[in-house]
DOMIDREN-757839 format. One record per atom (N, C-alpha, C): residue number from 1; atom name; x, y, z. Coordinates in steps of 0.05 Angstrom, whole numbers, plus 32768, in hexadecimal, padded with zeros to 4 digits. Layout:
> pos	site	X	Y	Z
> NUM	CA	X	Y	Z $
...
***
This chain:
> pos	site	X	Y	Z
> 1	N	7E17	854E	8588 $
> 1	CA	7E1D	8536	8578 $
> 1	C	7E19	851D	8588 $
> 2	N	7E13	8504	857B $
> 2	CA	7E0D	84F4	8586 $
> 2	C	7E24	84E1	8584 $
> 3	N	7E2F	84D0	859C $
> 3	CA	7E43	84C4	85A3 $
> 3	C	7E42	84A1	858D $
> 4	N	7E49	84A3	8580 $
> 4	CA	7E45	8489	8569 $
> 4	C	7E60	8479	856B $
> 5	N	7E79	8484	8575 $
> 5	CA	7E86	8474	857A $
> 5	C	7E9D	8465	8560 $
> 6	N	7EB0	8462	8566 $
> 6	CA	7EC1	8459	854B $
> 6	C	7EC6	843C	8552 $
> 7	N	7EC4	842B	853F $
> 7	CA	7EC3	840D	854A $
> 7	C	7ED8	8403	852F $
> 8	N	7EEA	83F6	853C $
> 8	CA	7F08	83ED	8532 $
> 8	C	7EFE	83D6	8518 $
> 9	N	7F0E	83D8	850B $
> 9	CA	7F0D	83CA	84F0 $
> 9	C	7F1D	83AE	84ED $
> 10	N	7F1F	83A6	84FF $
> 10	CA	7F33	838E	8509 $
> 10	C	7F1B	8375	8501 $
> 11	N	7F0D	837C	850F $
> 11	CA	7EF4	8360	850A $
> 11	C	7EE4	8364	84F0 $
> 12	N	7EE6	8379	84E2 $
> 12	CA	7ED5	8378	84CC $
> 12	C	7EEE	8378	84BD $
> 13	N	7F02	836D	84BD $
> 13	CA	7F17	8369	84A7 $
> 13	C	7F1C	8347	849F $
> 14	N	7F12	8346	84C0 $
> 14	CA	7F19	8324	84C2 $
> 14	C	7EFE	8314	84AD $
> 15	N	7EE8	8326	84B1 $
> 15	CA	7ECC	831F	84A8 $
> 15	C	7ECA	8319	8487 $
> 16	N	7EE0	8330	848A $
> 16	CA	7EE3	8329	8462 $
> 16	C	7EF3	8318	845D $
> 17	N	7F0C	8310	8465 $
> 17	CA	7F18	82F8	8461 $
> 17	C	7F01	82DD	8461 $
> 18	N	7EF9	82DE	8476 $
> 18	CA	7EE5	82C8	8480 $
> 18	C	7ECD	82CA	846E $
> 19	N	7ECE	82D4	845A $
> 19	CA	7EB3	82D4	8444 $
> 19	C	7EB0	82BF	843A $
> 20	N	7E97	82C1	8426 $
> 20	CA	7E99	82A9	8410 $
> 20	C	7EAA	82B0	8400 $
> 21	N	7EB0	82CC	83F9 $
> 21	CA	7EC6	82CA	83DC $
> 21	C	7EDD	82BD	83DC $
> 22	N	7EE8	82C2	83F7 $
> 22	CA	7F01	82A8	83FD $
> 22	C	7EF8	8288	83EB $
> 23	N	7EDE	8288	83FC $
> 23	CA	7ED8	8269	83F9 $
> 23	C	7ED3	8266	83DB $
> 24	N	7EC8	8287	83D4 $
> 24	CA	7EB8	8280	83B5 $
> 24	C	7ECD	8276	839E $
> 25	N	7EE7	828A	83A6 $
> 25	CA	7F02	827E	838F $
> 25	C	7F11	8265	8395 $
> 26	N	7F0E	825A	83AE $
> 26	CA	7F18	823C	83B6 $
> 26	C	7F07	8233	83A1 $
> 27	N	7EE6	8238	83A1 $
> 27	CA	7ED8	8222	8397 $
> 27	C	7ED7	8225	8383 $
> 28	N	7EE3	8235	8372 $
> 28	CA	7EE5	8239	8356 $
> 28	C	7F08	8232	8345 $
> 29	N	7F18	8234	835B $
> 29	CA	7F37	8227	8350 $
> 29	C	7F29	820E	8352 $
> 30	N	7F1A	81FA	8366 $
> 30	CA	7F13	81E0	836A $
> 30	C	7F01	81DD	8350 $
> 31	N	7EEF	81EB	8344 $
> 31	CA	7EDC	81E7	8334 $
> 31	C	7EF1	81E9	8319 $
> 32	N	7F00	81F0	8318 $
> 32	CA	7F0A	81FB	82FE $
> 32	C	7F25	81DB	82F7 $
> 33	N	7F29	81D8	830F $
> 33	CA	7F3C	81C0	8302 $
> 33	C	7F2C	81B2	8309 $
> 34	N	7F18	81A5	831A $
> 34	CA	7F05	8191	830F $
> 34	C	7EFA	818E	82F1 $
> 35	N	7EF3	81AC	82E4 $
> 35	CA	7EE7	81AA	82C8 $
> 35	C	7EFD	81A3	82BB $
> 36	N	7F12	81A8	82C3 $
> 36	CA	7F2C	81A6	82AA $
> 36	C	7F2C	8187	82AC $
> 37	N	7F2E	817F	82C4 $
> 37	CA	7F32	815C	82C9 $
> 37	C	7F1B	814E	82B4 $
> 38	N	7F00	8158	82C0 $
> 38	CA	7EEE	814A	82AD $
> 38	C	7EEE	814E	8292 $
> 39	N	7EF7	8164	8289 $
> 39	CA	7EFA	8169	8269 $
> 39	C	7F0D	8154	8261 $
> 40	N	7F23	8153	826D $
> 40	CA	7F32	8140	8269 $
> 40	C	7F33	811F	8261 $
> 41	N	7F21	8122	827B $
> 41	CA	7F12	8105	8273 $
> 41	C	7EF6	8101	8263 $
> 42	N	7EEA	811A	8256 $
> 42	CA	7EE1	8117	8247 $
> 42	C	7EEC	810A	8228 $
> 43	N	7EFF	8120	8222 $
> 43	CA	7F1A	8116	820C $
> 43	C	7F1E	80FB	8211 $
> 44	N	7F29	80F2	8220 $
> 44	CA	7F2B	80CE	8221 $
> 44	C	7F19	80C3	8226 $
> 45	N	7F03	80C4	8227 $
> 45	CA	7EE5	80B2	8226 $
> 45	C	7EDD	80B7	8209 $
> 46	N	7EE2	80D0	81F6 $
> 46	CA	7ED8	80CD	81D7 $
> 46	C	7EF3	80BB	81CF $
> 47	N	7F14	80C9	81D9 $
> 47	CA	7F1C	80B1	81C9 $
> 47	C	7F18	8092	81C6 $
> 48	N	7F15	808E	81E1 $
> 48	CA	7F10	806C	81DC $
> 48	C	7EF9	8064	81D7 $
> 49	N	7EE3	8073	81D4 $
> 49	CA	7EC2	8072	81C7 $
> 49	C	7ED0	806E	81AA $
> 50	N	7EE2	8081	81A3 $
> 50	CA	7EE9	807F	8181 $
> 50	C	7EF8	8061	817A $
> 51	N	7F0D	8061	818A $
> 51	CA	7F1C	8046	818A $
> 51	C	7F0B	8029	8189 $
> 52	N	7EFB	8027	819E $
> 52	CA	7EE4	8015	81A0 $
> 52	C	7ED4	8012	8181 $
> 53	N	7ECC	8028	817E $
> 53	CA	7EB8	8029	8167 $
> 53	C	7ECB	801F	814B $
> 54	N	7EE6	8027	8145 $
> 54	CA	7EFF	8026	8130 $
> 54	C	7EF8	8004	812A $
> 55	N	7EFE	7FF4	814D $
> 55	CA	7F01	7FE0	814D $
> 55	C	7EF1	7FC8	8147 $
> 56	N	7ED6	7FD2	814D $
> 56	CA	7EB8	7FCC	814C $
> 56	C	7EB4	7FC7	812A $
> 57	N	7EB9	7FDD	8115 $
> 57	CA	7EC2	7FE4	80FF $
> 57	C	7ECD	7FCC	80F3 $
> 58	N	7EE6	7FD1	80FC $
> 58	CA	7F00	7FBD	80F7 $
> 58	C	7EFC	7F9C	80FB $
> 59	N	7EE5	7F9E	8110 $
> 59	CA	7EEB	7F78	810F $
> 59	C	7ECD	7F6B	810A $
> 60	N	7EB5	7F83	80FE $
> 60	CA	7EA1	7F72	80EC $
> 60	C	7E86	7F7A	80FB $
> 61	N	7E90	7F82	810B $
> 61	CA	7E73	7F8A	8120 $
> 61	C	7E5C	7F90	8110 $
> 62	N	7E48	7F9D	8113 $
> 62	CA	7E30	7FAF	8108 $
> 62	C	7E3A	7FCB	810D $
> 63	N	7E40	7FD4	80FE $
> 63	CA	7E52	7FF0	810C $
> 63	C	7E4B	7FFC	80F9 $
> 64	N	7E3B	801F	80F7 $
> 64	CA	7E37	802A	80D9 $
> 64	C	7E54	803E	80DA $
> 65	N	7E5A	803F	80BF $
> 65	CA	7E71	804A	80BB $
> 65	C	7E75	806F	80C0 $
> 66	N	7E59	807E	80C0 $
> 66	CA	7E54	8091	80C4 $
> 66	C	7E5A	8095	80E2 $
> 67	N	7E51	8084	80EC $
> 67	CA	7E4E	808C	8110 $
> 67	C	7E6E	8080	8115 $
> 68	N	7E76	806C	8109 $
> 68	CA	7E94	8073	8112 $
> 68	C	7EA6	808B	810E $
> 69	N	7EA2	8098	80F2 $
> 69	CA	7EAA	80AC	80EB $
> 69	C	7EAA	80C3	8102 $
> 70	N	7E8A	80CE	8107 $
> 70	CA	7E82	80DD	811F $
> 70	C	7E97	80E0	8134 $
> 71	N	7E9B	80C0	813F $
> 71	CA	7EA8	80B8	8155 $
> 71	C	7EC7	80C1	814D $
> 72	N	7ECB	80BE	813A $
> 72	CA	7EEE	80C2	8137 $
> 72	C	7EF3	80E0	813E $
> 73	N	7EDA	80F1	8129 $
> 73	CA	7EE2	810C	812A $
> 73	C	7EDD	8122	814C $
> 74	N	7EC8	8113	814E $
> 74	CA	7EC4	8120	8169 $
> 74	C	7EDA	811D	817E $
> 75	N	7EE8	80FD	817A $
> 75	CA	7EFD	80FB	818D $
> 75	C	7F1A	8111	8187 $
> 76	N	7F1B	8115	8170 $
> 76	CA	7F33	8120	8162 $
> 76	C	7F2E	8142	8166 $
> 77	N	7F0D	8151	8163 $
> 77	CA	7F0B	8169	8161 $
> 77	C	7F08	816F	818C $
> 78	N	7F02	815C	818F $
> 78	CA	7F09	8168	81B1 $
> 78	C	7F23	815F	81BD $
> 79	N	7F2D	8150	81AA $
> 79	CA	7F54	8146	81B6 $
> 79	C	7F61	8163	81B2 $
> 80	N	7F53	816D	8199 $
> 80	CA	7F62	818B	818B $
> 80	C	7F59	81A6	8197 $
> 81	N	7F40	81A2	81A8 $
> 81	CA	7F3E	81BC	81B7 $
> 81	C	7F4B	81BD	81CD $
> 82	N	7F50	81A4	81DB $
> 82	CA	7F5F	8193	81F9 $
> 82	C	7F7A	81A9	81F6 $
> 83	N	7F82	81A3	81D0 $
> 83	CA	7FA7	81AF	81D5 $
> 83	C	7FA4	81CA	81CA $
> 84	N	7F8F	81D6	81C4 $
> 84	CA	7F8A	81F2	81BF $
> 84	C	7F86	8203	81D9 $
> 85	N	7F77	81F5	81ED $
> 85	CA	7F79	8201	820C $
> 85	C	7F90	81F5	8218 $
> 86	N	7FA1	81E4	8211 $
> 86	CA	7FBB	81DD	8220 $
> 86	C	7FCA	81FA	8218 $
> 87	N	7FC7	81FA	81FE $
> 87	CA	7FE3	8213	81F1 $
> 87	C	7FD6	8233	81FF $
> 88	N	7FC3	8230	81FC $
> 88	CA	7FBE	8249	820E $
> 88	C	7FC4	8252	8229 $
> 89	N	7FC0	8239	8236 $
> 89	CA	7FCC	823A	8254 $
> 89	C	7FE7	8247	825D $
> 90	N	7FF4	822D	8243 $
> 90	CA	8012	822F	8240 $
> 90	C	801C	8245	823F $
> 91	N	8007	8256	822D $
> 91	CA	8016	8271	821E $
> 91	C	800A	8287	8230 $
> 92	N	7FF5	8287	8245 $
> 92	CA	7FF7	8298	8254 $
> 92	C	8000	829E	8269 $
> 93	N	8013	827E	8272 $
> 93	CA	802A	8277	8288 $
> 93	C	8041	8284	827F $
> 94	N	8044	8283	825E $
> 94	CA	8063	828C	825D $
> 94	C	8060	82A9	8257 $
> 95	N	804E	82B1	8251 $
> 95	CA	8046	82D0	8257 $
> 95	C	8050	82D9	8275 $
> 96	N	803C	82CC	8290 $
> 96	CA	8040	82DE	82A2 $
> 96	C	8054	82D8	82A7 $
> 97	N	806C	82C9	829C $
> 97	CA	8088	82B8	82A6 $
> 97	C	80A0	82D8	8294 $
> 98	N	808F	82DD	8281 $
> 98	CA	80A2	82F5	8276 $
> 98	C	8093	830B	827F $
> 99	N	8081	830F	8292 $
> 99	CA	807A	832A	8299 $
> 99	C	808E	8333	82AD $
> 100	N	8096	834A	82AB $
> 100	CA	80AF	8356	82BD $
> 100	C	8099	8363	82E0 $
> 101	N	80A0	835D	82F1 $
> 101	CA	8098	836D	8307 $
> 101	C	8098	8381	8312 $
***
């Protein structure tokens, strides 16, 4: 038999910590509330696109009444998905909050 030797697992344990997958889920909790942030501020850039446009409307501008419409509903149908992924969050927090250990 040929002498091959047993070589300790100490440094190839450290090697996996020290991966990218460490780095890959940092950069994905970071990517994931960045998108949440920007979604966010997507929602408040249609609302006040809508508001602007309401007002535009409201005080005589050239404003077609369709494209304000657009603007209202789009602000209102992504305000409503904003609290459809809020309640989900919510409700999968108070889930693992009643999961027993």
């Amino acid at each position: 038999m040929s002498d091959m030797g047993i070589k300790g697992i100490g440094n190839n344990i450290q090697a996996i910590f020290d991966s990218k997958e460490i780095t890959k889920k940092n950069d994905a909790e970071n990517s994931f509330s960045e998108m949440l942030k920007g979604s966010i501020d997507k929602v408040n850039t249609l609302q006040k696109e809508s508001d602007q446009a309401v007002q535009d409307l409201l005080s005589g501008k050239d404003q077609n009444l369709h494209q304000v419409m657009i603007a209202v509903e789009k602000a209102n149908l992504s305000f409503q998905l904003m609290m459809q992924v809020k309640n989900k969050v919510v409700g999968a927090y108070e889930e693992m909050m009643r999961t027993q250990v």
